[in-house]
MDAnalysis code that builds the backbone (N, CA, C; Angstrom):
import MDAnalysis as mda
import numpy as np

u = mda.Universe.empty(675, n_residues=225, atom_resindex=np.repeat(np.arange(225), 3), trajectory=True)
u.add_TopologyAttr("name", ["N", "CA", "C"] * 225)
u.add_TopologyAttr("resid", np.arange(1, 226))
u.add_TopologyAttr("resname", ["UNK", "UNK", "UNK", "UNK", "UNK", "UNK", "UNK", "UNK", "UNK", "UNK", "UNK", "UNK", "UNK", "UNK", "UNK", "UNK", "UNK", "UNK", "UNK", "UNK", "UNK", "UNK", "UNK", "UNK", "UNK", "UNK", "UNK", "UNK", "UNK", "UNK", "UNK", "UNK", "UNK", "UNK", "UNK", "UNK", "UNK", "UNK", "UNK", "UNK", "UNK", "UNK", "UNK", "UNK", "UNK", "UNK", "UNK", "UNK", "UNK", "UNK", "UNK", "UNK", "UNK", "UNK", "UNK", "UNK", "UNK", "UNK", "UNK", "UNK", "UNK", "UNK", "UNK", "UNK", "UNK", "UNK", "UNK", "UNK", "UNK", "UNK", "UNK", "UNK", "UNK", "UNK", "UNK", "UNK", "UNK", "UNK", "UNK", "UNK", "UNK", "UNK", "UNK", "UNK", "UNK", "UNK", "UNK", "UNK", "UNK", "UNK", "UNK", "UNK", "UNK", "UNK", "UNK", "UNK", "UNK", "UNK", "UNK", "UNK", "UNK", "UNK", "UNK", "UNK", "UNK", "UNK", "UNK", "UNK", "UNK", "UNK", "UNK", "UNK", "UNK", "UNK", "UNK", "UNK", "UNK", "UNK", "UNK", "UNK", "UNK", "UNK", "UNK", "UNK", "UNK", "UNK", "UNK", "UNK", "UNK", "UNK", "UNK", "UNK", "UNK", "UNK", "UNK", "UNK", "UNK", "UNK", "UNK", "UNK", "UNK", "UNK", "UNK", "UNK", "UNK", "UNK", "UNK", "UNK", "UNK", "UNK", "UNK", "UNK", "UNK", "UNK", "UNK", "UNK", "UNK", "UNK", "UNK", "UNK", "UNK", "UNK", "UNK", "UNK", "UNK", "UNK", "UNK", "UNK", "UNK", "UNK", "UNK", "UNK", "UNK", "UNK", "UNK", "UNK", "UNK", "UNK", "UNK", "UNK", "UNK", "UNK", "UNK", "UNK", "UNK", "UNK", "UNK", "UNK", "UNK", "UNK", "UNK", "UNK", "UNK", "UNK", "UNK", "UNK", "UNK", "UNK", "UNK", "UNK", "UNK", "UNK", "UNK", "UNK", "UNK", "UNK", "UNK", "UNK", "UNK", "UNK", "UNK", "UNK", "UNK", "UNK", "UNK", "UNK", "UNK", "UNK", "UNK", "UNK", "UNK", "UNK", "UNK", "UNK", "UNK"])
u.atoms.positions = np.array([
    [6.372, 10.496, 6.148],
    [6.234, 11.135, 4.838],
    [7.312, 12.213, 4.720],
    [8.572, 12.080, 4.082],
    [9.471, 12.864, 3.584],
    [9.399, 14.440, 3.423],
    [9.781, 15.331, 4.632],
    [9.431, 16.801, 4.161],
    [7.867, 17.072, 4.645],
    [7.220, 16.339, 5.270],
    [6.013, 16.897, 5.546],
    [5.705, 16.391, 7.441],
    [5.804, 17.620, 8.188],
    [6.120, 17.519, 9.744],
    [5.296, 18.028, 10.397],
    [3.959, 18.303, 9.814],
    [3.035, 19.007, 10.669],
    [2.817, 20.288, 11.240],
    [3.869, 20.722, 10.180],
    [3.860, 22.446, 10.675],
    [2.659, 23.375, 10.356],
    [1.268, 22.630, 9.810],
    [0.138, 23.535, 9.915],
    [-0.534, 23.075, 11.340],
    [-0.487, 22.479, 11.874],
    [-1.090, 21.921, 13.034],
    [0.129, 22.436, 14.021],
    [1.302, 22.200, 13.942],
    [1.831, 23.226, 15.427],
    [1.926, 24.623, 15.356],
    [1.824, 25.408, 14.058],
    [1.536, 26.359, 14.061],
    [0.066, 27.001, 14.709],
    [-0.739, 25.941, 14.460],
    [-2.374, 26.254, 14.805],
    [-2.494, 26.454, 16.373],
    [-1.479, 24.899, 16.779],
    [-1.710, 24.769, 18.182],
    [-0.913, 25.833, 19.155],
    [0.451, 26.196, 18.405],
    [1.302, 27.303, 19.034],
    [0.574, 29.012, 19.381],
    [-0.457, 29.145, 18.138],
    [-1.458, 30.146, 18.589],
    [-2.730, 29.997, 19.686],
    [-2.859, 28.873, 20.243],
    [-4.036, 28.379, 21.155],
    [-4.822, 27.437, 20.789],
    [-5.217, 26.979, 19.479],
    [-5.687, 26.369, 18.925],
    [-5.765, 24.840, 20.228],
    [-7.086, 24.268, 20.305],
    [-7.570, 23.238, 21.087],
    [-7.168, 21.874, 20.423],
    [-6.616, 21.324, 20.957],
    [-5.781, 19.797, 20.178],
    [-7.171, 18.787, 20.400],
    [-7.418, 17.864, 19.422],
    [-8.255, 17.301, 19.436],
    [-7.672, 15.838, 18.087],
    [-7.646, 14.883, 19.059],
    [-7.014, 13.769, 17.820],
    [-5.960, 14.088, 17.212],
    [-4.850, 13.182, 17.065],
    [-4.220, 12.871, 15.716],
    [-3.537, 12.047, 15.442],
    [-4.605, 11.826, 14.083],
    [-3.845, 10.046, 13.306],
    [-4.109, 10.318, 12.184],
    [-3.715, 9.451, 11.342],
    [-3.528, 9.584, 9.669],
    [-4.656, 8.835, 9.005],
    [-4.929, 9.300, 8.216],
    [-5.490, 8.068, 6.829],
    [-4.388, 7.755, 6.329],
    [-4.608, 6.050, 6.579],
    [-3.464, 5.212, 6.329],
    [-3.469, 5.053, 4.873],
    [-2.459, 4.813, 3.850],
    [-2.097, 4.123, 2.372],
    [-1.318, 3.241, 2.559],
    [-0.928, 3.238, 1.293],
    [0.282, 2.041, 1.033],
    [0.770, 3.059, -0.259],
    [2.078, 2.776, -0.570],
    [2.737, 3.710, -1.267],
    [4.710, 2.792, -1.625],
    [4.907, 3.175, -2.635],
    [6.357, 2.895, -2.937],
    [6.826, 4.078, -2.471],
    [8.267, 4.165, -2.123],
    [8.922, 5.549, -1.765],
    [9.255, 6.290, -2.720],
    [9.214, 7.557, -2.514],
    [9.352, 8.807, -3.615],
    [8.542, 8.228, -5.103],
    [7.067, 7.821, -4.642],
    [6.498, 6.600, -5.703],
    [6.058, 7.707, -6.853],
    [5.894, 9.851, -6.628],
    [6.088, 10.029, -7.886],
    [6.730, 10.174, -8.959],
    [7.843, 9.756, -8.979],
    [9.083, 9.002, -10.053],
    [8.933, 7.964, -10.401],
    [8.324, 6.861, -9.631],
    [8.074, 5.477, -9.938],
    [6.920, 5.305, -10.009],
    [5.801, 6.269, -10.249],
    [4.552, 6.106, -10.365],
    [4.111, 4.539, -11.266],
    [4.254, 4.966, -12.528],
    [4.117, 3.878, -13.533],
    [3.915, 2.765, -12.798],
    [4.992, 2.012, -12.196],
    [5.363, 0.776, -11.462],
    [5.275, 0.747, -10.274],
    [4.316, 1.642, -9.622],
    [3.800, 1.748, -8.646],
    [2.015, 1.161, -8.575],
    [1.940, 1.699, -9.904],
    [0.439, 1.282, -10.083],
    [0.075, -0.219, -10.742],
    [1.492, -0.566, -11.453],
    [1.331, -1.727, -12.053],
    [1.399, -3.060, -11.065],
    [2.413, -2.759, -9.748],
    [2.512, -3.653, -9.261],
    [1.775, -4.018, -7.855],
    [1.068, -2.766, -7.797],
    [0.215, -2.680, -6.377],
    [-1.534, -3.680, -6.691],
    [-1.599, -4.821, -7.876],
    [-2.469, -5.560, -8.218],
    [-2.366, -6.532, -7.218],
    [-3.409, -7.347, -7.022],
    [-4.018, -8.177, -6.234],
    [-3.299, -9.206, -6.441],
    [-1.941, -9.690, -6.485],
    [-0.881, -10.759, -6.581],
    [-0.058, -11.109, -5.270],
    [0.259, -12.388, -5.225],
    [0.966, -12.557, -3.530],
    [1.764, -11.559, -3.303],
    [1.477, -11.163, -1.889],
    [1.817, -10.435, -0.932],
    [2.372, -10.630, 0.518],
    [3.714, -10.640, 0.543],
    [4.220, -11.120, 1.625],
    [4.917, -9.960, 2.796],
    [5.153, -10.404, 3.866],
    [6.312, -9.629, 4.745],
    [7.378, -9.783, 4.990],
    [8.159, -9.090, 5.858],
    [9.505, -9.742, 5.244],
    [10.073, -10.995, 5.991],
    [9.372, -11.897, 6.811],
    [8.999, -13.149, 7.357],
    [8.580, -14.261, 6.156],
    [8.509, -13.795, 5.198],
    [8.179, -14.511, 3.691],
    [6.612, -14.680, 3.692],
    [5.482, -14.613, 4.957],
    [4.379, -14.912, 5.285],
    [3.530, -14.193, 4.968],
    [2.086, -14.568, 3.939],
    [1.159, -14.073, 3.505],
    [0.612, -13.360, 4.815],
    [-0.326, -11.707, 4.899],
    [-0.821, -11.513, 6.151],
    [-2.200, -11.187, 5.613],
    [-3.062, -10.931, 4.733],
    [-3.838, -10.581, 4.311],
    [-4.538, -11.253, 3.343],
    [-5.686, -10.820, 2.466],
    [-6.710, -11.244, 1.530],
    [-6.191, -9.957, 0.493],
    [-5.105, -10.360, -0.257],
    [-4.427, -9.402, -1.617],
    [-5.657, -8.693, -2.460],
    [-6.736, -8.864, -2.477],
    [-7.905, -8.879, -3.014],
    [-8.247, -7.284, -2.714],
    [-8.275, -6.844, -1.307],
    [-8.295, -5.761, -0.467],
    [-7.138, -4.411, -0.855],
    [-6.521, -4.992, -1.849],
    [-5.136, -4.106, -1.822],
    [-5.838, -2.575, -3.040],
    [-7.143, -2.562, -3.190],
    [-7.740, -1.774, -3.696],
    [-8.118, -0.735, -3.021],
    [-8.330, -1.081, -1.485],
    [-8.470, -0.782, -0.401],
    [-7.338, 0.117, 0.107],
    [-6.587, 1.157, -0.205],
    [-5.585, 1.704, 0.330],
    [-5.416, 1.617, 1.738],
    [-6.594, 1.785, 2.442],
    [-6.662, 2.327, 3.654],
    [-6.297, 0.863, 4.743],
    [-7.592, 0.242, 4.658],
    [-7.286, -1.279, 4.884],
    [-5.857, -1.569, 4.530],
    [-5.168, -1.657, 3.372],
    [-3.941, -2.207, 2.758],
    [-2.820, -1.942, 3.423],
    [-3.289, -0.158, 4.364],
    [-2.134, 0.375, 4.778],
    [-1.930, 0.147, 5.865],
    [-2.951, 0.023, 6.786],
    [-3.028, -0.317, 7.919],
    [-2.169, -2.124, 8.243],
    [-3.018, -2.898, 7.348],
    [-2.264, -4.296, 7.312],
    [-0.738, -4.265, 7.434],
    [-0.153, -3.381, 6.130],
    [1.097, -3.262, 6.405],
    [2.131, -2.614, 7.507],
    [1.205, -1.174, 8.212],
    [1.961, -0.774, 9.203],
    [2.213, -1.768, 10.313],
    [1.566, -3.278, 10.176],
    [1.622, -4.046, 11.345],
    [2.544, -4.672, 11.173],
    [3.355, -4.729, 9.613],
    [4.275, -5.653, 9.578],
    [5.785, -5.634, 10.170],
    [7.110, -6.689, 10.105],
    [8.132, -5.816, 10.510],
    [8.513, -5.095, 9.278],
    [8.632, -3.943, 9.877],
    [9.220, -2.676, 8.867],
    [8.109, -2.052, 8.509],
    [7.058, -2.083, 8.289],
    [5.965, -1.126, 8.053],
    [5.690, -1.328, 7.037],
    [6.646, -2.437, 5.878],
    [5.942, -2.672, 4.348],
    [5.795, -4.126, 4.290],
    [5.714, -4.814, 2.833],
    [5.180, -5.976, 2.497],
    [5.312, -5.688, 0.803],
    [5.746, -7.056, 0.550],
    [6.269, -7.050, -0.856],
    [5.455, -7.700, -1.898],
    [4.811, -6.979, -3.128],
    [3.752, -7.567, -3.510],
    [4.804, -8.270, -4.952],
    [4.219, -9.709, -4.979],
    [4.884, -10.057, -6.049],
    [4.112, -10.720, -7.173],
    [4.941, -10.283, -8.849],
    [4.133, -10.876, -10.073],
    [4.789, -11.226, -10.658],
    [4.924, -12.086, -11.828],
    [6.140, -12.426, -12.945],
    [5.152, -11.985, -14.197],
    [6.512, -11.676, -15.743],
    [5.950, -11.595, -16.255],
    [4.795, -12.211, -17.310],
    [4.472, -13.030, -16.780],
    [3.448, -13.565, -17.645],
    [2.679, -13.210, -17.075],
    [1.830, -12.773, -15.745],
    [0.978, -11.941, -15.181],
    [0.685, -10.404, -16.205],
    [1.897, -9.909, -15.825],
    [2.140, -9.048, -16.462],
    [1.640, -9.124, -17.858],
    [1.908, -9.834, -18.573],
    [1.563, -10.243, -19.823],
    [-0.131, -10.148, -20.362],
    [-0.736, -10.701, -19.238],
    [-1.791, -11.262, -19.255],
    [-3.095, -9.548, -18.870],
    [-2.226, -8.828, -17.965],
    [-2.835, -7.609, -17.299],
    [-2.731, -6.559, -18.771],
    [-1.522, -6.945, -19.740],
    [-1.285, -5.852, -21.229],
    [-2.232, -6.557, -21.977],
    [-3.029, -7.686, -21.730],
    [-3.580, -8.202, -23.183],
    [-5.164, -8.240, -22.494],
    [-6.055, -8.264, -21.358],
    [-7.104, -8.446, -20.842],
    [-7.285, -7.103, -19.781],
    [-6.392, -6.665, -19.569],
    [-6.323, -5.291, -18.561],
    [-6.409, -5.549, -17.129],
    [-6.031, -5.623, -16.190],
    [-5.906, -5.248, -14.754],
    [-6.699, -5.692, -13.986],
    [-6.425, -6.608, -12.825],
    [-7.443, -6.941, -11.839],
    [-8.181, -5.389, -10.802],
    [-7.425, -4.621, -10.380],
    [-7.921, -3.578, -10.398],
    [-7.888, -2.592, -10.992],
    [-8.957, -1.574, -11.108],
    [-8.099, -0.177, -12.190],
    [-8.784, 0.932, -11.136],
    [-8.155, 1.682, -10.975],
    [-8.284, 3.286, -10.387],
    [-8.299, 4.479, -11.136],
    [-8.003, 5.687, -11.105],
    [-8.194, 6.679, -11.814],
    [-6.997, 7.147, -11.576],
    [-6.215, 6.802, -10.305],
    [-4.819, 6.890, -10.268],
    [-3.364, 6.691, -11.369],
    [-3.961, 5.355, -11.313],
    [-2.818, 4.774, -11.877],
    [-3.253, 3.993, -13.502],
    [-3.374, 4.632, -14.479],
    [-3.765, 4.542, -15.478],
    [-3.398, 2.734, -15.860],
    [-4.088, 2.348, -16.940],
    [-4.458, 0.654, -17.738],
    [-2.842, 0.994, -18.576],
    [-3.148, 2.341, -19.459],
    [-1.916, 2.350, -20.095],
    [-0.340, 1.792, -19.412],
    [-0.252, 2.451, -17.941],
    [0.876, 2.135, -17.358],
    [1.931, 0.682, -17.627],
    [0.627, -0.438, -17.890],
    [1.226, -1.785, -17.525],
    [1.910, -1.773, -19.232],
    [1.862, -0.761, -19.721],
    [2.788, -1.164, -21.489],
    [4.226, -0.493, -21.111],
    [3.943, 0.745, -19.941],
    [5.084, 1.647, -19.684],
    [6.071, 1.432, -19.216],
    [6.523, -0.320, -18.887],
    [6.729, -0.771, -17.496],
    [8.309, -0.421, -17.167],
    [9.185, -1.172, -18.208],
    [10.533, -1.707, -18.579],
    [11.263, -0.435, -18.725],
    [11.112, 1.051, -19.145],
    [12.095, 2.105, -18.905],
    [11.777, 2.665, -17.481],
    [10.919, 2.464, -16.948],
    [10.658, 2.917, -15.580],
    [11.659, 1.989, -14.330],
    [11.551, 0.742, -14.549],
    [12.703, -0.540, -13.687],
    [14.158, -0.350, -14.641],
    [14.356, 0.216, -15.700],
    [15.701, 0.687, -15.974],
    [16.014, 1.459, -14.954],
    [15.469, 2.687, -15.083],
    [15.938, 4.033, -14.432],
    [16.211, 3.804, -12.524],
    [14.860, 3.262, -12.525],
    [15.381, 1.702, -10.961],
    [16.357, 1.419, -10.625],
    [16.637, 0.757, -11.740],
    [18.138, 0.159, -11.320],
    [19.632, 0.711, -11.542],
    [19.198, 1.599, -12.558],
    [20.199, 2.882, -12.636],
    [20.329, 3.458, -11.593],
    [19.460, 4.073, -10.715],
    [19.319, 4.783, -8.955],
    [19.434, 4.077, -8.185],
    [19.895, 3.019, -8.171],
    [19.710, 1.702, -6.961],
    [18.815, 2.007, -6.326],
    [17.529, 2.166, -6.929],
    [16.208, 2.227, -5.950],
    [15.880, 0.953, -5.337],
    [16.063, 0.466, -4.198],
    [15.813, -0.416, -3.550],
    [14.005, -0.553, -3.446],
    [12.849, -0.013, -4.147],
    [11.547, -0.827, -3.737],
    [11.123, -1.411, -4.952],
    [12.037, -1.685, -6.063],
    [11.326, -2.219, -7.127],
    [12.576, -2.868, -7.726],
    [11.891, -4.604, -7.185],
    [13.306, -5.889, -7.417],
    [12.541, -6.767, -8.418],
    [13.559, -6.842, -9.460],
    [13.783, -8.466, -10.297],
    [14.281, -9.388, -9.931],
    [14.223, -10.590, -10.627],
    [15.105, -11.587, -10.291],
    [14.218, -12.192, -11.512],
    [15.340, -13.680, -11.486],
    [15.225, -14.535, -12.908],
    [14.567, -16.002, -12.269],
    [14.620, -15.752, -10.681],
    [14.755, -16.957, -9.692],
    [13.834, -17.183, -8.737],
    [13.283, -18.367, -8.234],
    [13.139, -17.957, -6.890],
    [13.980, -17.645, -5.877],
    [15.024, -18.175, -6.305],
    [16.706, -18.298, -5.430],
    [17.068, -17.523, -5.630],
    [16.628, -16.381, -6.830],
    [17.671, -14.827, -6.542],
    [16.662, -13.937, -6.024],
    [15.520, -14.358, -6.226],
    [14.611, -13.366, -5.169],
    [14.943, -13.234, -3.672],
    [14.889, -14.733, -3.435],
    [14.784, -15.085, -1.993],
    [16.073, -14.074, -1.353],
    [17.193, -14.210, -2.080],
    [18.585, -13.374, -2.170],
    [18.585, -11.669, -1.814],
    [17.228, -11.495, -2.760],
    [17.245, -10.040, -2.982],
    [16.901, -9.411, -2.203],
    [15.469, -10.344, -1.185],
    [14.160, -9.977, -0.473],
    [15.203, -10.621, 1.083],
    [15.691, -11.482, 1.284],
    [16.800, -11.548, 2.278],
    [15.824, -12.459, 3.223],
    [15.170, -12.940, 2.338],
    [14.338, -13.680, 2.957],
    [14.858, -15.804, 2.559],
    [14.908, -16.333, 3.649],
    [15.499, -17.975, 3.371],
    [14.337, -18.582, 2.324],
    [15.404, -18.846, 0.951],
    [14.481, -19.577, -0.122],
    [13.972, -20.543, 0.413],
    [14.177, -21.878, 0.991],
    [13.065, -22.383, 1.338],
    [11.903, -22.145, 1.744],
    [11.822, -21.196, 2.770],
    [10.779, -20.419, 3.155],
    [10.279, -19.781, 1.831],
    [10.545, -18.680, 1.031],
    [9.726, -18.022, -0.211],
    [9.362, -19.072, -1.080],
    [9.917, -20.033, -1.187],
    [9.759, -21.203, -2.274],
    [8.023, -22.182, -1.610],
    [8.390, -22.305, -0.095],
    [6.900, -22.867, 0.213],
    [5.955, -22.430, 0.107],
    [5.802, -20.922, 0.573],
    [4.791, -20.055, 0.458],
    [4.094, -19.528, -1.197],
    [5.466, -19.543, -1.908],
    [4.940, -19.654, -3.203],
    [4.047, -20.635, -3.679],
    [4.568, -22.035, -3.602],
    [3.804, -23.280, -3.539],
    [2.511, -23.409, -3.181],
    [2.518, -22.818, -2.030],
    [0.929, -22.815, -1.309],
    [0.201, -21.965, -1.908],
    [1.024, -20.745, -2.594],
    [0.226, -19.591, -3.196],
    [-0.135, -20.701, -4.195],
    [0.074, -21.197, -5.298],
    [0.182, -21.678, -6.241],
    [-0.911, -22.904, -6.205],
    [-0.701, -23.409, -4.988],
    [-1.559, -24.732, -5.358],
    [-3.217, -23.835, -4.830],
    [-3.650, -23.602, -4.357],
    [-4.875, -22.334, -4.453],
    [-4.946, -21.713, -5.268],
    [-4.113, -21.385, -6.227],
    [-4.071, -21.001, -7.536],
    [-4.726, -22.022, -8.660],
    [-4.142, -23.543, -8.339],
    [-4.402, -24.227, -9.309],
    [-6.064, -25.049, -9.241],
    [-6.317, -25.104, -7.363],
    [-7.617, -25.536, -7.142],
    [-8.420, -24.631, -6.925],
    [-8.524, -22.959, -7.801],
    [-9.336, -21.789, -7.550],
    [-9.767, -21.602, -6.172],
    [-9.344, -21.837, -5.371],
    [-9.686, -21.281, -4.169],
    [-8.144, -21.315, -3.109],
    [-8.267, -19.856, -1.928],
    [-7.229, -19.470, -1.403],
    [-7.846, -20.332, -0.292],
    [-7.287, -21.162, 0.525],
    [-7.530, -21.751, 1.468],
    [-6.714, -20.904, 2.883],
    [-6.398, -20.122, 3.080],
    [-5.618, -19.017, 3.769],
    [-6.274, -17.689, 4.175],
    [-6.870, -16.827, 2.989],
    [-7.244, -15.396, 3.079],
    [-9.016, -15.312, 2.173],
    [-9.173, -16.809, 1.760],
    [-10.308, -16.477, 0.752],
    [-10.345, -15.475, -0.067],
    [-9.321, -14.776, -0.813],
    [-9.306, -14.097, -1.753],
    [-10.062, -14.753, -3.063],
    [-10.657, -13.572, -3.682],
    [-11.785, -13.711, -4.628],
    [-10.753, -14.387, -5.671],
    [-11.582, -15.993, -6.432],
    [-10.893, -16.440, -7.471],
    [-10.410, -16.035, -8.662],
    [-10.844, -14.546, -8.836],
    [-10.508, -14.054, -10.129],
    [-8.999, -13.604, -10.216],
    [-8.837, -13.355, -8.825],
    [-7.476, -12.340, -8.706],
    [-6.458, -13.755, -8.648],
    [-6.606, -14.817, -8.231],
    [-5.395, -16.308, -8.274],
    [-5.227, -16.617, -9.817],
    [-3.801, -16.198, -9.494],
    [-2.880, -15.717, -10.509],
    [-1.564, -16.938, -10.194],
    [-1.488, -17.722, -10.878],
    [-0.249, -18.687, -10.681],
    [0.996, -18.064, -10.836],
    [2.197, -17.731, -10.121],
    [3.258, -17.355, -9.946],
    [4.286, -18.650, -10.513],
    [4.497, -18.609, -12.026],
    [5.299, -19.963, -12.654],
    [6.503, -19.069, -12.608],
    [6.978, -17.577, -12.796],
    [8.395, -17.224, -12.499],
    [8.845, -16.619, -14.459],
    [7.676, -16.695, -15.010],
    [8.259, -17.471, -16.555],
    [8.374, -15.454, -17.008],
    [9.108, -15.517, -17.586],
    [9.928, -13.901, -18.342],
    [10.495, -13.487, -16.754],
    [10.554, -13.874, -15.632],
    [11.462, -12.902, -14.185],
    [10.081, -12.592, -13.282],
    [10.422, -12.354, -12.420],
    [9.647, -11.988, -11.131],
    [9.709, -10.354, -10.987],
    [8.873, -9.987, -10.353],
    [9.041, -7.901, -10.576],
    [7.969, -7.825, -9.474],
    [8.524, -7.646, -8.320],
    [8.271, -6.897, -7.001],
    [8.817, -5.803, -6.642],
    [7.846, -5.093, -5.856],
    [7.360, -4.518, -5.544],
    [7.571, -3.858, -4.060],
    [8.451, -3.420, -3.317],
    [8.524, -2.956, -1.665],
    [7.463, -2.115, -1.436],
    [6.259, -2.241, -0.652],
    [5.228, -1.229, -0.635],
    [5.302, -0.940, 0.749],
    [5.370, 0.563, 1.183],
    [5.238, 0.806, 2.575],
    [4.198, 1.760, 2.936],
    [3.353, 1.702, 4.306],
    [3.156, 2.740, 4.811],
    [2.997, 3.768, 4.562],
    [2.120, 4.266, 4.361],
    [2.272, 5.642, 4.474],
    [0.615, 7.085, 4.752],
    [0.876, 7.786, 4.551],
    [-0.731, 8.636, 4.368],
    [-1.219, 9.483, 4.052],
    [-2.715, 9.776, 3.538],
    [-2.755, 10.816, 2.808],
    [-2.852, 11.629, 3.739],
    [-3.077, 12.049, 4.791],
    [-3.236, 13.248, 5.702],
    [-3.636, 12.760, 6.871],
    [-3.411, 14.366, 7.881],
    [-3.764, 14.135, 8.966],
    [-5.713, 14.135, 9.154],
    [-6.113, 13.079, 10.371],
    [-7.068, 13.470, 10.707],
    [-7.216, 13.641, 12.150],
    [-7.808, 14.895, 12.241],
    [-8.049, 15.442, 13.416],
    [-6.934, 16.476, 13.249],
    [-6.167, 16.838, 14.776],
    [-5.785, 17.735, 15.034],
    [-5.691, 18.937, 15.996],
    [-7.038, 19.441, 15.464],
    [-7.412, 20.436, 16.016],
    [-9.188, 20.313, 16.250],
    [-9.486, 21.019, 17.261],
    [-11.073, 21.359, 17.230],
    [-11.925, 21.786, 16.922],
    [-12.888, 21.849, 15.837],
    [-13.854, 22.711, 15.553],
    [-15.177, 22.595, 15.852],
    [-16.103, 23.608, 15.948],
    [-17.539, 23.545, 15.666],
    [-17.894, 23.526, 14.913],
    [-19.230, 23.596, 14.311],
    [-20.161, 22.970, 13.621],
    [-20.141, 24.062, 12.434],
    [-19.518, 25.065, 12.652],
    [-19.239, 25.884, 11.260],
    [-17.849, 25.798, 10.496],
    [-16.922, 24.825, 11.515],
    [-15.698, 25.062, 11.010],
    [-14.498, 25.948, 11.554],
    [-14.903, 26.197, 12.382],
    [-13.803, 27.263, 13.161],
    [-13.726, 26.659, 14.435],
    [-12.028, 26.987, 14.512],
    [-11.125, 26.144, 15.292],
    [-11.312, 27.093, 16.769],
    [-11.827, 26.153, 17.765],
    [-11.578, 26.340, 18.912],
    [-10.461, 26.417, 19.792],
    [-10.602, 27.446, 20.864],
    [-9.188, 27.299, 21.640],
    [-9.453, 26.482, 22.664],
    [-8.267, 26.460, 24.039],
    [-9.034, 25.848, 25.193],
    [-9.817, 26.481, 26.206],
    [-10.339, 27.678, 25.787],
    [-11.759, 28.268, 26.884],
    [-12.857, 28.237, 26.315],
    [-12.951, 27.014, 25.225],
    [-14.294, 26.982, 24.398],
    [-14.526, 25.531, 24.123],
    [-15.821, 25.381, 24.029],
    [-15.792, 23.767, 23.910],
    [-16.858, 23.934, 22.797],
    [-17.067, 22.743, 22.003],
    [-18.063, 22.222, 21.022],
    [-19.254, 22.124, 21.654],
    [-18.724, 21.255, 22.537],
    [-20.066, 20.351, 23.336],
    [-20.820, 21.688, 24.231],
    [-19.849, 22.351, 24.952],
    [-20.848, 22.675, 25.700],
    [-21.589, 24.266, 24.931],
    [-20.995, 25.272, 24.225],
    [-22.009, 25.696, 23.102],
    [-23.137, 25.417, 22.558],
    [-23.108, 23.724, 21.900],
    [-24.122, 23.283, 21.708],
    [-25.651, 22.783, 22.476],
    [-24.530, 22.692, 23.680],
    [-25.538, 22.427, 24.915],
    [-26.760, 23.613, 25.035],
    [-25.719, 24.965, 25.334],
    [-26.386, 26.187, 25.790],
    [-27.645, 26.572, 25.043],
    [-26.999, 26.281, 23.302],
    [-28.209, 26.758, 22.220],
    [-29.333, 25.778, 22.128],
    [-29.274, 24.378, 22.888],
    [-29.942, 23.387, 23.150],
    [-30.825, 23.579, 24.257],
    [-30.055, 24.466, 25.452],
    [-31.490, 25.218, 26.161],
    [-31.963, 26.105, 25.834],
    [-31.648, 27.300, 24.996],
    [-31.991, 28.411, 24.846],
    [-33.311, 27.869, 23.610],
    [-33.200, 27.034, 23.161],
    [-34.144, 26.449, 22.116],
    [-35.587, 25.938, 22.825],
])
């Protein structure tokens, strides 16, 4: 996470403070995604989702799931996974509204879409790609079109017989990928809302050093009881 290094936690620990755990609550996130918010929220919907192996790893269904979502992806190579829609999806999410909706990322967004992927491509922001193709995707994503072209297929034909034979994703979210107005993916990586753990506390909230323990405090007032 850009600019953010843990300097309340080595500050804590540099005063004595008792180390206890540390790992993140995992997300999923576009980079510097509050500039690209808009198209962050539009494209993080329950639509194929690949790595950069071209290979589905998940049930897209889950991608509501930040936490789950994020974790899936830190396993991938590179730590992201590229969620992809064309616009007639798109189309379909401005006229019936959104397979998921959050409080995040507003319904309005999906009308906002097209000056937000200008300004994209004005910055050569590399996490939010068009193409007209599967062959200029495959190009873009650096991934061998044959390969994106099968996996599409397979997305597609589970698309057409309502059921994912792969991830069992719920039938509402199989969404046929025909390519029709361009393709508009998505680079989603890694990332988190905060640390958990850290440091040690008791049962009121105050951070222990290392000549104090949780456990055994609790013990003492456990005989004295």
């Amino acid at each position: 996470m850009p600019g953010i290094k843990g300097e309340g936690l080595k500050m804590m620990w540099q005063a004595g403070a008792q180390k206890y755990g540390d790992t993140v609550e995992m997300i999923y996130i576009l980079p510097h995604n509050l500039e690209y918010m808009v198209v962050d929220g539009v494209l993080r919907q329950p639509n194929l989702m690949i790595n950069q192996d071209g290979d589905r790893f998940m049930d897209e269904g889950m991608l509501g799931n930040t936490t789950f979502s994020g974790n899936a992806m830190f396993l991938q190579p590179g730590h992201y996974a590229y969620v992809i829609m064309d616009r007639a999806i798109l189309k379909q999410y401005q006229d019936e509204g959104p397979d998921i909706i959050d409080i995040v990322h507003p319904a309005a967004g999906f009308k906002l879409l097209d000056p937000v992927i200008k300004k994209a491509e004005e910055n050569g922001y590399e996490a939010i790609i068009t193409a007209d193709s599967v062959g200029k995707l495959a190009e873009k994503l650096n991934i061998p079109a044959a390969k994106l072209q099968k996996t599409i297929d397979d997305y597609n034909s589970y698309c057409d017989h309502g059921q994912d034979r792969e991830f069992f994703k719920n039938p509402d979210y199989l969404h046929k990928l025909t390519g029709e107005g361009g393709y508009l993916v998505g680079k989603f990586y890694s990332g988190a809302y905060g640390t958990v753990g850290g440091v040690k506390i008791d049962e009121n909230c105050q951070v222990l050093d290392g000549r104090r323990s949780g456990y055994s405090r609790s013990l003492q007032r456990g005989i004295r009881c």
